[in-house]
DOBALO-964123 format. One record per residue (C-alpha): residue number from 1; residue in three letters; x, y, z. Coordinates in Angstrom, 3 decimals, padded with zeros to 6 digits. Example, Ala and Ser with C-alpha at 12.3 -4.5 7.8 and 13.67 -1.06 7.14 Angstrom:
% residues 2
<vexgu num="1" residuo="ALA" u="012.300" v="-004.500" w="007.800"/>
<vexgu num="2" residuo="SER" u="013.670" v="-001.060" w="007.140"/>
***
This chain:
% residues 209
<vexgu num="1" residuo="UNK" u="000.000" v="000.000" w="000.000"/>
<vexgu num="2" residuo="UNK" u="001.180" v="003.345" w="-000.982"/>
<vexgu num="3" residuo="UNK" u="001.641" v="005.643" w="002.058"/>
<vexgu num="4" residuo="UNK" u="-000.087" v="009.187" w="002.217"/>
<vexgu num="5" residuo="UNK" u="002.304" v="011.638" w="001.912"/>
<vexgu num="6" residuo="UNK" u="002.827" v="014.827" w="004.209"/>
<vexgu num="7" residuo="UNK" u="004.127" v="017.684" w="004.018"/>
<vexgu num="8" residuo="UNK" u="005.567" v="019.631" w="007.607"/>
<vexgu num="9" residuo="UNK" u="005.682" v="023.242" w="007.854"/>
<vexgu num="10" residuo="UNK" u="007.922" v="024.472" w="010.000"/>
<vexgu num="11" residuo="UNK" u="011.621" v="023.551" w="009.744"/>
<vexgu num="12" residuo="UNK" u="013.635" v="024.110" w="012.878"/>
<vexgu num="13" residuo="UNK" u="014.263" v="022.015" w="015.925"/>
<vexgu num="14" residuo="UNK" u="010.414" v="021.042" w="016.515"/>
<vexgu num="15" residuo="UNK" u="010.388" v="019.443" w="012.987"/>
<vexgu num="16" residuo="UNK" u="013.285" v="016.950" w="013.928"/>
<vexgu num="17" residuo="UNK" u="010.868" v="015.702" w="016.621"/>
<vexgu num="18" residuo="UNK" u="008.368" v="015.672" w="014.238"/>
<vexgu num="19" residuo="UNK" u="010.115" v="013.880" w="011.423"/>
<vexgu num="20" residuo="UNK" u="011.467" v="011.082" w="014.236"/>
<vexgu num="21" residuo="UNK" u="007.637" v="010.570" w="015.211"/>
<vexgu num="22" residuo="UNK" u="006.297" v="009.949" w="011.535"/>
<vexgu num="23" residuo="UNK" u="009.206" v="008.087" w="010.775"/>
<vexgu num="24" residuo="UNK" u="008.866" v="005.768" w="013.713"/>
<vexgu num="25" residuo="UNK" u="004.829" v="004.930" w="012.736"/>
<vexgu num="26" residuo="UNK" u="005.331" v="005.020" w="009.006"/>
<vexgu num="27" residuo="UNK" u="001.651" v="005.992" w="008.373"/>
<vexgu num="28" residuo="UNK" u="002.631" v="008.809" w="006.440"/>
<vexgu num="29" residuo="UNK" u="005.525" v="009.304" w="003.945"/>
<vexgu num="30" residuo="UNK" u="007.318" v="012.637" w="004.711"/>
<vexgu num="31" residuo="UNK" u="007.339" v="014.922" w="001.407"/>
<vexgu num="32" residuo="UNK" u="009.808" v="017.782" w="002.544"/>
<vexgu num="33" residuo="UNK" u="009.461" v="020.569" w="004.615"/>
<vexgu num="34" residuo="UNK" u="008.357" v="024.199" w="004.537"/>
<vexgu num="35" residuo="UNK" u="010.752" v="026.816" w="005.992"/>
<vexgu num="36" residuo="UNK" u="012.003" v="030.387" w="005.922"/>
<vexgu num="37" residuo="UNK" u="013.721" v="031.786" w="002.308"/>
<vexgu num="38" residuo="UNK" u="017.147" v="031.237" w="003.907"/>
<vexgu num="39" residuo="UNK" u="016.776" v="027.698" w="004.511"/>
<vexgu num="40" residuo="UNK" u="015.300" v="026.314" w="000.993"/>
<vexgu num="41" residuo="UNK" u="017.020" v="023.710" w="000.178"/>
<vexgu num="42" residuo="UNK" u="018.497" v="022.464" w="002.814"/>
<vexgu num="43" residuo="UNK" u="017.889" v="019.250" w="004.491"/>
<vexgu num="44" residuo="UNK" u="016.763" v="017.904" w="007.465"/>
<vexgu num="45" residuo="UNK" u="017.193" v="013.940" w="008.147"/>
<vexgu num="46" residuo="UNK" u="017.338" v="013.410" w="004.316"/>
<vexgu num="47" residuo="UNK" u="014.300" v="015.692" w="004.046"/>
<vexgu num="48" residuo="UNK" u="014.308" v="018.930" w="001.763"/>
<vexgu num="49" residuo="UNK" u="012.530" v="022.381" w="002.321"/>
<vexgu num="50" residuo="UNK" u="010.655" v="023.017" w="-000.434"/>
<vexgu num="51" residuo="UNK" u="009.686" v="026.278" w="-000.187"/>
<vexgu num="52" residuo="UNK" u="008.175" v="028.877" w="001.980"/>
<vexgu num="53" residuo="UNK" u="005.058" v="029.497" w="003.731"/>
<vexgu num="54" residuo="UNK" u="004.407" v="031.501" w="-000.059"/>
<vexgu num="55" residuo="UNK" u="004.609" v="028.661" w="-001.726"/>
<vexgu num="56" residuo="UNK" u="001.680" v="026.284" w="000.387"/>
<vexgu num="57" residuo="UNK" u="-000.872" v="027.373" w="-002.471"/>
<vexgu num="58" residuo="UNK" u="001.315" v="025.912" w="-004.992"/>
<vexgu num="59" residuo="UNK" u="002.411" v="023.014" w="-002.742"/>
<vexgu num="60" residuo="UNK" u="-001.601" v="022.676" w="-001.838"/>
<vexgu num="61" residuo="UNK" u="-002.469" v="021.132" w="-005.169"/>
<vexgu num="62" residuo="UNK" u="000.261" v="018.429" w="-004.822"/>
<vexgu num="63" residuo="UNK" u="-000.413" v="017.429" w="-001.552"/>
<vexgu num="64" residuo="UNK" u="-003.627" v="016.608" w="000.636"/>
<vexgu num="65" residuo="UNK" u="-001.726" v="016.384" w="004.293"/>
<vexgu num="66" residuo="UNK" u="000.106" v="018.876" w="006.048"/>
<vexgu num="67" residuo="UNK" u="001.378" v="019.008" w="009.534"/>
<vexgu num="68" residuo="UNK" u="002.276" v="022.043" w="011.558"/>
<vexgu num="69" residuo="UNK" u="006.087" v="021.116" w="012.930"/>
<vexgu num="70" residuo="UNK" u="006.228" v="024.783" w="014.257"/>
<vexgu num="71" residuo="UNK" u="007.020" v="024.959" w="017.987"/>
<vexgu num="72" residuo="UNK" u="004.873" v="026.745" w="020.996"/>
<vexgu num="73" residuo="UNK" u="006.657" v="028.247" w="023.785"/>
<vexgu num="74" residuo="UNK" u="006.075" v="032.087" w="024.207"/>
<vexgu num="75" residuo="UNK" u="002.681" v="031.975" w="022.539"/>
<vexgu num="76" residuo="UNK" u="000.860" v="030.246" w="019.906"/>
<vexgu num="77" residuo="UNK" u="000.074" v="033.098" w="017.525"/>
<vexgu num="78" residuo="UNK" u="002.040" v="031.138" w="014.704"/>
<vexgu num="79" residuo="UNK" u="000.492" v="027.864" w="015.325"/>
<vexgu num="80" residuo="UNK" u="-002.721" v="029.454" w="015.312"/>
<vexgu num="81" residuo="UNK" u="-002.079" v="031.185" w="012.079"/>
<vexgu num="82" residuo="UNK" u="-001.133" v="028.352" w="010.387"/>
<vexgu num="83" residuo="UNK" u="-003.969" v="025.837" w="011.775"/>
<vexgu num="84" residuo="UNK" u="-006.425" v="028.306" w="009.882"/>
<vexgu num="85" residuo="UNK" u="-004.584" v="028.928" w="006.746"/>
<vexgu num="86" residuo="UNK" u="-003.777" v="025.356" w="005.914"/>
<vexgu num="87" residuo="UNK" u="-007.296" v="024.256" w="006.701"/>
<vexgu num="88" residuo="UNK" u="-008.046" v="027.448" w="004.531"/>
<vexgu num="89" residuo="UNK" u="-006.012" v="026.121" w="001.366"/>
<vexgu num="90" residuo="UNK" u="-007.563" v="022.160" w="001.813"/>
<vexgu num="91" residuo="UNK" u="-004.864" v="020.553" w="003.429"/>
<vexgu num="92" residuo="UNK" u="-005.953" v="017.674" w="005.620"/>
<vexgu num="93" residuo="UNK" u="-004.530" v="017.590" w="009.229"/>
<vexgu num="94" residuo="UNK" u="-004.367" v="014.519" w="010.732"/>
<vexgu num="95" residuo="UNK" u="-003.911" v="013.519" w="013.890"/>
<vexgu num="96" residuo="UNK" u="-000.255" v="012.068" w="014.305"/>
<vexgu num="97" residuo="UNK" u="000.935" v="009.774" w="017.706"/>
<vexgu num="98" residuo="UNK" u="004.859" v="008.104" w="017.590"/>
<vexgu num="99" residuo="UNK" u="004.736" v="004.550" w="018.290"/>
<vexgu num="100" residuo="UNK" u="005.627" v="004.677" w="022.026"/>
<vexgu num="101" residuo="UNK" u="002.880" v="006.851" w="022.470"/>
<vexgu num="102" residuo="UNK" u="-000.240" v="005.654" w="024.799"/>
<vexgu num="103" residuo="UNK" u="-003.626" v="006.499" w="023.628"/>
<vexgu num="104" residuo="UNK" u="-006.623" v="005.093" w="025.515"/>
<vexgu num="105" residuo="UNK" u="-009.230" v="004.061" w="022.863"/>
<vexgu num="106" residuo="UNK" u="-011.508" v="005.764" w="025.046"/>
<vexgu num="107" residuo="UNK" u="-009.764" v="009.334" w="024.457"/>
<vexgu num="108" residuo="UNK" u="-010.045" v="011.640" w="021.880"/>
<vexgu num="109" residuo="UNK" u="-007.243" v="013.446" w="020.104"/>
<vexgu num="110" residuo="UNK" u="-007.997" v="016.909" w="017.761"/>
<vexgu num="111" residuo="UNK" u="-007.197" v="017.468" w="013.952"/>
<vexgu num="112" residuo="UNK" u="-003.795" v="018.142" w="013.626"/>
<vexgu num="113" residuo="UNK" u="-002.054" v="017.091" w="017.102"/>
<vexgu num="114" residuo="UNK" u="001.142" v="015.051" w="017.818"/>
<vexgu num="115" residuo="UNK" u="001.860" v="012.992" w="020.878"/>
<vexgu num="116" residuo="UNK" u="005.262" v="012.011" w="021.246"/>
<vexgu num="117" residuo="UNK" u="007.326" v="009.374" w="022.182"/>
<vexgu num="118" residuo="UNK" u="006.320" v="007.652" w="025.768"/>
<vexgu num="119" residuo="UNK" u="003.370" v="009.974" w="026.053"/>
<vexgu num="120" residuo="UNK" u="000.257" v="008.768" w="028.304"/>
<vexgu num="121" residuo="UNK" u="-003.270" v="009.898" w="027.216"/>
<vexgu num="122" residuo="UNK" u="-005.485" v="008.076" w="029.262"/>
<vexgu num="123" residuo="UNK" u="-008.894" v="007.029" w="029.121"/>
<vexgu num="124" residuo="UNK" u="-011.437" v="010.166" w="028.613"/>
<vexgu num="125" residuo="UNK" u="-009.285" v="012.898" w="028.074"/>
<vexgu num="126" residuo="UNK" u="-009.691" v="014.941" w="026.018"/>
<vexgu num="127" residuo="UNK" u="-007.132" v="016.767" w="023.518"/>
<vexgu num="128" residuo="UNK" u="-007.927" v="019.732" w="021.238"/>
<vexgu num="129" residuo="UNK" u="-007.000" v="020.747" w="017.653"/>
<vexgu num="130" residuo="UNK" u="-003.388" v="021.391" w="016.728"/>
<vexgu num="131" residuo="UNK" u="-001.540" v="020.486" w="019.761"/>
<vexgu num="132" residuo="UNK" u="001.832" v="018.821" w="021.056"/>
<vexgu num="133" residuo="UNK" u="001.461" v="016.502" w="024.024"/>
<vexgu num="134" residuo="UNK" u="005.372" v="016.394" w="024.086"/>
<vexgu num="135" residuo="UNK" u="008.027" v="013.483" w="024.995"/>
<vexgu num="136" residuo="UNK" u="006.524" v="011.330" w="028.271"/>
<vexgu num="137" residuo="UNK" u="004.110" v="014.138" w="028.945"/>
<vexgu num="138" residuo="UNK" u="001.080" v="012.550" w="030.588"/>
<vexgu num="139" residuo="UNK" u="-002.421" v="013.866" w="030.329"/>
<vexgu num="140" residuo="UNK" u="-004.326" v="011.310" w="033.267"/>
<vexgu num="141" residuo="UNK" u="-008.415" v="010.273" w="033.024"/>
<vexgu num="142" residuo="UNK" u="-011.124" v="012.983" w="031.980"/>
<vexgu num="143" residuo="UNK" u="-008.469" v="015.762" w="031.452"/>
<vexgu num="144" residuo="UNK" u="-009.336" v="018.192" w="029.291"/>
<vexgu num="145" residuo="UNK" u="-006.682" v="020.030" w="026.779"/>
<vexgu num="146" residuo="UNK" u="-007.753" v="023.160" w="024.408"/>
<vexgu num="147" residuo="UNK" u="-006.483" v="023.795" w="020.979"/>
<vexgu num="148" residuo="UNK" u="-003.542" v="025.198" w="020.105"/>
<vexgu num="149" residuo="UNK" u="-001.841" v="023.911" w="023.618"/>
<vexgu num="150" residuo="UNK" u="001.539" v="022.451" w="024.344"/>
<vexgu num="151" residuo="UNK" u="001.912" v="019.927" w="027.050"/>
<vexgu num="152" residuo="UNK" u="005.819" v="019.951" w="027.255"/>
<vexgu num="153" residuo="UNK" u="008.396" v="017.203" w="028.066"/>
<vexgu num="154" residuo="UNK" u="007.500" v="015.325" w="030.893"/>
<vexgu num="155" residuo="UNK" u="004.660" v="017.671" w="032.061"/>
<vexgu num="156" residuo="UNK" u="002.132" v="015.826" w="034.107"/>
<vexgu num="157" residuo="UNK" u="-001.276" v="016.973" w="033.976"/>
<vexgu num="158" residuo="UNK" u="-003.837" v="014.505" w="036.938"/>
<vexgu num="159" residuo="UNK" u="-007.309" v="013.476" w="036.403"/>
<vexgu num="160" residuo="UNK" u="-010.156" v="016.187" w="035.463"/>
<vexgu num="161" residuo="UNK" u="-007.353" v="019.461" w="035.141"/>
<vexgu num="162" residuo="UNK" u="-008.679" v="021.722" w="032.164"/>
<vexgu num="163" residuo="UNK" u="-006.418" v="023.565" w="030.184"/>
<vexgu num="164" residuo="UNK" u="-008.236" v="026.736" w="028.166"/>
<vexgu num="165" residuo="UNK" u="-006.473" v="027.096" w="024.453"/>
<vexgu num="166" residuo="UNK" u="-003.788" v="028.563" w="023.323"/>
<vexgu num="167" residuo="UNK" u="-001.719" v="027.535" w="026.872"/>
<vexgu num="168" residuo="UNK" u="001.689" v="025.989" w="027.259"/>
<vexgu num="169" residuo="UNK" u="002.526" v="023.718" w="030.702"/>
<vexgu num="170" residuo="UNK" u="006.444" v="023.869" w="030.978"/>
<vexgu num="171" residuo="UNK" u="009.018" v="020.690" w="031.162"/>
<vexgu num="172" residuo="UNK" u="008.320" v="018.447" w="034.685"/>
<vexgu num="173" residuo="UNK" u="005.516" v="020.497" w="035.902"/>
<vexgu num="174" residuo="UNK" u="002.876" v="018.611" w="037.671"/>
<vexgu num="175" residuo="UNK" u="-000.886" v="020.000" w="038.021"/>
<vexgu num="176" residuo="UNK" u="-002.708" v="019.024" w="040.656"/>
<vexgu num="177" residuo="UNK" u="-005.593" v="016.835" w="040.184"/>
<vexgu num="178" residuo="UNK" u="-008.941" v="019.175" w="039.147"/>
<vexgu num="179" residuo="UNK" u="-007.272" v="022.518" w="038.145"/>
<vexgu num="180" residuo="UNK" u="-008.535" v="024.839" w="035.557"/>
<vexgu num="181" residuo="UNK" u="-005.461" v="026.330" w="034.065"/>
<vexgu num="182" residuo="UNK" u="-007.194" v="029.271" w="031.560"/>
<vexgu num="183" residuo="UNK" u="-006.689" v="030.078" w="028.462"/>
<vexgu num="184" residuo="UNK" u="-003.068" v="032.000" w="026.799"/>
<vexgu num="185" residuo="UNK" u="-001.112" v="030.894" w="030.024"/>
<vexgu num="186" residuo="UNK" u="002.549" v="030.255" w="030.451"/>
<vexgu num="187" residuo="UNK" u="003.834" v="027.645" w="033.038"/>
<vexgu num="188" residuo="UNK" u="007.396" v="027.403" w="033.330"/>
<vexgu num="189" residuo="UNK" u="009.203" v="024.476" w="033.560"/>
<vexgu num="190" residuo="UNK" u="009.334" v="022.475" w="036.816"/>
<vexgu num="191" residuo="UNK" u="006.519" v="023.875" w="038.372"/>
<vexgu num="192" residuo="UNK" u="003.569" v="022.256" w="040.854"/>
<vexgu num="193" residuo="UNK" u="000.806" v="024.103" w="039.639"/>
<vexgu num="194" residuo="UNK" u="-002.135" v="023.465" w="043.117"/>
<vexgu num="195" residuo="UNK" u="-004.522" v="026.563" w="042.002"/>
<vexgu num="196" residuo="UNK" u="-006.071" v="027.112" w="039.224"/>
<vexgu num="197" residuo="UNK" u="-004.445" v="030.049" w="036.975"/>
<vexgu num="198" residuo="UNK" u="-006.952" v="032.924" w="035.206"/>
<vexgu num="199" residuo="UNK" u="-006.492" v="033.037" w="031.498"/>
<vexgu num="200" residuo="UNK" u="-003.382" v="035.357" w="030.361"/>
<vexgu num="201" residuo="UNK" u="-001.222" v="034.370" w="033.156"/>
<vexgu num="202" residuo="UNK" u="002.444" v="033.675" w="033.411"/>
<vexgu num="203" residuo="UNK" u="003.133" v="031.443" w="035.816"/>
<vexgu num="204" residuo="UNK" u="007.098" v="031.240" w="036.703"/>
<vexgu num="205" residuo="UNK" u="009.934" v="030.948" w="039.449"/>
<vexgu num="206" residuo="UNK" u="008.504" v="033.604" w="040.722"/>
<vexgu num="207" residuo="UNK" u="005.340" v="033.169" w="040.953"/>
<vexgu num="208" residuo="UNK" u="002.328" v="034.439" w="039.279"/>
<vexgu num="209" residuo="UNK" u="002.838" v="037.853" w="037.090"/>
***
């Protein structure tokens, strides 16, 4: 059977994780990449970048699938922008998981997200449209993750937290069990998050700002 091929856009050090993921499932045969001016051309893993974001009308009528292999740390106003114009010029998004990943069959997983290697989704939770639930993150029973939202490395999220859109949970944090994190908030790495956060908020070393 001939596998579906993909194109990522997006072609810096998320992409790499990206590439290893759809590599590792081979559900999807990886097409090239999309990237800035400078880096056309280049490759990544054996991959080239085709073009630029410019060039996704004219890359549109070659190929149905796209993934976003942008990263999300500051905010997700380039994710977001993407998600819409892709869907915009047909692409399909699908949902992509790396064979060490842990789905239940009893979650459900938005259009265009990636869970990574060793990830846990577990039964009931539920994961929104264009996210990363990053390397041995772990999103425990009847969570609930928005769109646009990274769930970073190793981030532990307990049973029935809620996470608005647009949000990013830092490397090692752990949110206690029932927490309504709001939408647009930053959690820095290594953090136990034990109150819920209002949307817009940075939470850091410092505390809340």
């Amino acid at each position: 059977m001939t596998k579906d091929a993909i194109l990522l856009v997006g072609a810096g050090g998320h992409a790499h994780a990206c590439i290893e993921a759809l590599e590792s499932r081979q559900q999807y045969r990886i097409a090239g990449l999309v990237g800035s001016r400078a880096e056309v051309g280049l490759k990544h893993f054996g991959y080239v970048v085709l073009g630029t974001d410019d060039d996704l009308t004219r890359l549109a009528a070659h190929y149905e699938y796209a993934l976003i292999s942008v990263g999300h740390i500051q905010n997700t106003d380039v994710r977001r922008g993407l998600y819409v114009y892709l869907l915009e010029l047909g692409f399909k998004l699908p949902v992509i998981l790396a064979s060490t990943a842990y789905v239940s069959p009893h979650a459900r997983i938005g259009a265009g997200s990636i869970v990574m290697h060793g990830a846990v989704v577990n039964a009931g939770a539920e994961i929104g449209d264009n996210c990363i639930i990053n390397t041995r993150a772990v999103v425990e029973h009847d969570a609930k993750v928005g769109s646009h939202c990274h769930i970073s490395t190793g981030a532990i999220l307990n049973g029935d937290v809620r996470v608005g859109d647009g949000s990013f949970v830092g490397s090692g944090c752990t949110v206690k069990e029932g927490i309504a994190i709001g939408q647009n908030v930053l959690v820095g790495m290594g953090l136990s998050v034990r109150h819920s956060l209002e949307d817009g908020c940075r939470f850091v070393d410092s505390g809340k700002l």
